[in-house]
N, C-alpha and C positions, 0 to 999 in steps of 0.2 A: 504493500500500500504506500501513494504518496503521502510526504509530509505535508501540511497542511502549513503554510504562510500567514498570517496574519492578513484581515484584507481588507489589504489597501490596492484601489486599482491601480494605481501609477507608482511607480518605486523610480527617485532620483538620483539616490545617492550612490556613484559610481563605488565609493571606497567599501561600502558596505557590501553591495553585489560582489564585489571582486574578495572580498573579508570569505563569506558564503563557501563561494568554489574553490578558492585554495587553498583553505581547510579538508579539502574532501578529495584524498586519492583517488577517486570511485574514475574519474574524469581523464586522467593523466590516459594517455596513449589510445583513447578514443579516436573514431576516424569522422569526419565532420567534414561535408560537403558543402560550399558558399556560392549559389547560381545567381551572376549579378546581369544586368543589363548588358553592360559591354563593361572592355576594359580601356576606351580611348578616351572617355570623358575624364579628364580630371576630379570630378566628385567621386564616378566608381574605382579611379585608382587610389585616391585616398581612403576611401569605404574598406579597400582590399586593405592598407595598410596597417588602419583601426584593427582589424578581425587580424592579422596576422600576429600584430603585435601583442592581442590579446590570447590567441591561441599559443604564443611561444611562453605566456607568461606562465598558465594553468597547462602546459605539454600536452595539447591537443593537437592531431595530425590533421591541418586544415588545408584543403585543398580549394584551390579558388578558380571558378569555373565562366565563362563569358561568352556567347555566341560572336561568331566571327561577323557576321553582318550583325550590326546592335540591333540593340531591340527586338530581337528575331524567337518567338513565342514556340515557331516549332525547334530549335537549337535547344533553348530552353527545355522542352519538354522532353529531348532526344537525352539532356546530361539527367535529368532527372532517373528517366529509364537506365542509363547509365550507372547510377549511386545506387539503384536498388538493387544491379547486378553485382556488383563491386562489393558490396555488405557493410555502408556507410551510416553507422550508427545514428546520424541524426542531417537533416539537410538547414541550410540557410536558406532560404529564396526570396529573392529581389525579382516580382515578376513583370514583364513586360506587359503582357496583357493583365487585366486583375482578373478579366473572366475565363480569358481562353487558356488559361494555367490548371484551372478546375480540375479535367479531366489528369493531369500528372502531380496535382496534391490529392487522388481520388488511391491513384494507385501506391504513393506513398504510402495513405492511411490504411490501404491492405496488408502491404508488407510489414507495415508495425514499425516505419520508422518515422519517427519524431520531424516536425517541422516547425521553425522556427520562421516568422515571415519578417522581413527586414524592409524597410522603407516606403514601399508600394501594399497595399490593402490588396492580401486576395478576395478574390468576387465572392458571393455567394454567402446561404444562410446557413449551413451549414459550417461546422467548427472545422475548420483541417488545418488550422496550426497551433502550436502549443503558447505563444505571445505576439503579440505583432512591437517592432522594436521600430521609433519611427518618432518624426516630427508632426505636428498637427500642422499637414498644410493645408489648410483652410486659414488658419490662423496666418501662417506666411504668408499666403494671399492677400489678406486683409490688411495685415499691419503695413507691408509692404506699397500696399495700390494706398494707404489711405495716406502714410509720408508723401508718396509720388504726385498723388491728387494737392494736397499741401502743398507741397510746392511748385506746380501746376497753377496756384494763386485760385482754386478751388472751380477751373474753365477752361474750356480749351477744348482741340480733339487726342483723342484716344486709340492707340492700337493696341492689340492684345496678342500675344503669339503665345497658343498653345505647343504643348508639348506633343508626344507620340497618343494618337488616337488609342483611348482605350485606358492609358496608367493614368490609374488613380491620382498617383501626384498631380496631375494635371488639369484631372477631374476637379481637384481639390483645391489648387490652387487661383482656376478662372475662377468659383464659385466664392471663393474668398475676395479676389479681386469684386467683385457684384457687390456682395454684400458691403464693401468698403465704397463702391462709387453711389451704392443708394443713398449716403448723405451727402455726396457733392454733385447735385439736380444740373449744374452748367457745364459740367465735364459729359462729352459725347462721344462713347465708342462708335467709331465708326467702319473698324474692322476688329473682326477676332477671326484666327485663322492659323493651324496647325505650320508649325517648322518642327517637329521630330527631334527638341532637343537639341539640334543638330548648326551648326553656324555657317555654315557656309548656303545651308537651303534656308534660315534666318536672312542671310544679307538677301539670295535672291527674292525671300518673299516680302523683307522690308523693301528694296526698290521698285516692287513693283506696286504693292500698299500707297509708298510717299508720291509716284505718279498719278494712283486713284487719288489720293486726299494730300494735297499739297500742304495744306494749314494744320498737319497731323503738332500737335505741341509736345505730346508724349506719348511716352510705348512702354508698356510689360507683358515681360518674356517669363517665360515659369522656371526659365534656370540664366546661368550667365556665359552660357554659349550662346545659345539665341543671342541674349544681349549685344555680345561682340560681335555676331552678326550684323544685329542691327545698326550698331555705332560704325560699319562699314560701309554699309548703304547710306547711311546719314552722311559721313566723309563724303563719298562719291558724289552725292546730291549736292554737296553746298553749304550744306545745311547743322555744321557742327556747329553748338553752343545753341542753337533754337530750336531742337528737342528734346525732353530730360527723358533718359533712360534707364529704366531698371528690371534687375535681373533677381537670380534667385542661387546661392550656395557658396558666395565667397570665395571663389575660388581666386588663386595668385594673378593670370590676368586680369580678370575684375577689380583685384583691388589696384591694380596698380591703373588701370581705365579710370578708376575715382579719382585715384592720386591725382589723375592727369587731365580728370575733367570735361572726359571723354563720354563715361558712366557717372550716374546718379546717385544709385542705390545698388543694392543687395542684402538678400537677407543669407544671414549665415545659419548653415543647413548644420553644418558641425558632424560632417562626412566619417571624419575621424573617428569619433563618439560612436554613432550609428553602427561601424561597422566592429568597434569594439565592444559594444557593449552588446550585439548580436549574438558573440561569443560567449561573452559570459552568461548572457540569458540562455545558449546552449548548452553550458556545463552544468546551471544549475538546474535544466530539466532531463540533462543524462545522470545527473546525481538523485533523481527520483523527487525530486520537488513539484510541487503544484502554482506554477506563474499566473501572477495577476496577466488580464487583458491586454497592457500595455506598456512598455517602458516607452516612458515619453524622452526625448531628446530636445532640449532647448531651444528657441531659436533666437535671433537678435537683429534687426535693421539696420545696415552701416551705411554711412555716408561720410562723405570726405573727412568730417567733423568727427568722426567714429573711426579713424583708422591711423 
């Protein structure tokens, strides 16, 4: 039988979790499988280095796994099929799709291994992971569009660049961005429109946005690739210093786009965290423990003044 935690849904305190599992051999030379989106974004290569460094610290054998095309739902579901051949005691997943992963946290939960969902909400009503370890992007939406709108001088137009059709993050962060623009009535979205995360398909779809709607005054992107995408379209147009841009996870280009005046905003996603404390939310449910719903991971709004 599990032990039974005290309950509290959200547990913050890293030093405590990590107190937990390094008291507990049970965990050392466990084999732990991590399926991230890809590995060329800089948030998921930090994510990897969070979970590695976490894994060296409690001697977990963690393998970190990434489809070659990102975002790629059937890759994903192939490493999956993959860990349950292999005899991978417990999996990480970071899903591309939230719904079309279903079917490969279905067979997980046949073979009785353990999942851990890490940053992306798997779909569905049914239970198929053991915690979800993650930021409240809704919340980064919000706080994020409601600075931007701020200083925006509370008017203007609007573009929105979603993420990859389908992740939650994305899902979660336009719907925050809304919630934050229903108290500024003069700001007008005048486009929302998928870039895949991705910046180079960002600058093409801010160039082609800034020819529809010339008087665009600001843009948010649901990470800080889009971003740089878009602050390159902006360059090309003419147009740097007269639209404020913001992004989402702080990453090293991004901050140095703020330093430079380039970029606006970012909220910091704290990549790092996420992928280590997935870790430990793994060890402490191969140590036979019963996880709250949620380890929540902090988030923070930077701007130039913030860095």
């Amino acid at each position: 039988m599990r032990k039974l935690l005290p309950p509290i849904a959200v547990l913050l305190l890293s030093a405590f979790m990590g107190q937990v599992c390094a008291a507990d051999p049970a965990v050392a030379g466990k084999e732990v499988t991590m399926i991230l989106k890809n590995l060329t974004n800089p948030f998921f290569i930090t994510v990897k280095e969070g979970g590695e460094r976490a894994a060296a610290e409690l001697g977990i054998n963690l393998s970190v796994l990434a489809p070659l095309k990102a975002d790629n739902n059937e890759e994903q579901t192939h490493m999956v099929e993959q860990a349950i051949v292999t005899g991978a005691d417990l999996v990480i997943m970071c899903p591309s799709d939230t719904m079309g992963i279903i079917p490969a946290m279905e067979k997980l939960k046949e073979a009785g291994i353990p999942v851990i969902n890490l940053n992306t909400r798997i779909g569905g009503d049914e239970k198929l992971a053991e915690t979800l370890v993650a930021i409240e992007n809704v919340e980064c939406g919000r706080e994020t569009v409601r600075r931007l709108a701020t200083m925006m001088g509370g008017k203007g137009e609007l573009i929105l660049l979603e993420g990859v059709s389908g992740a939650q993050t994305s899902i979660d962060r336009i719907q925050g961005a809304h919630e934050a623009l229903a108290q500024f009535p003069d700001i007008k979205v005048v486009a929302q429109q998928p870039a895949d995360y991705n910046r180079a398909k960002a600058m093409d779809v801010t160039q082609n946005l800034l020819q529809a709607f010339p008087n665009t005054t600001g843009i948010y992107c649901c990470n800080d690739e889009m971003a740089l995408g878009a602050v390159e379209a902006i360059e090309s147009a003419g147009k740097t210093g007269k639209i404020l841009v913001a992004g989402s996870d702080a990453n090293a280009d991004a901050r140095k786009a703020i330093q430079n005046g380039k970029m606006h905003l970012t909220c910091d996603t704290d990549p790092f965290n996420q992928g280590y404390q997935s870790v430990i939310a793994a060890a402490r449910a191969l140590a036979g423990e019963e996880l709250p719903p949620l380890f929540r991971v902090s988030i923070k709004v930077l701007g130039k003044e913030d860095l």
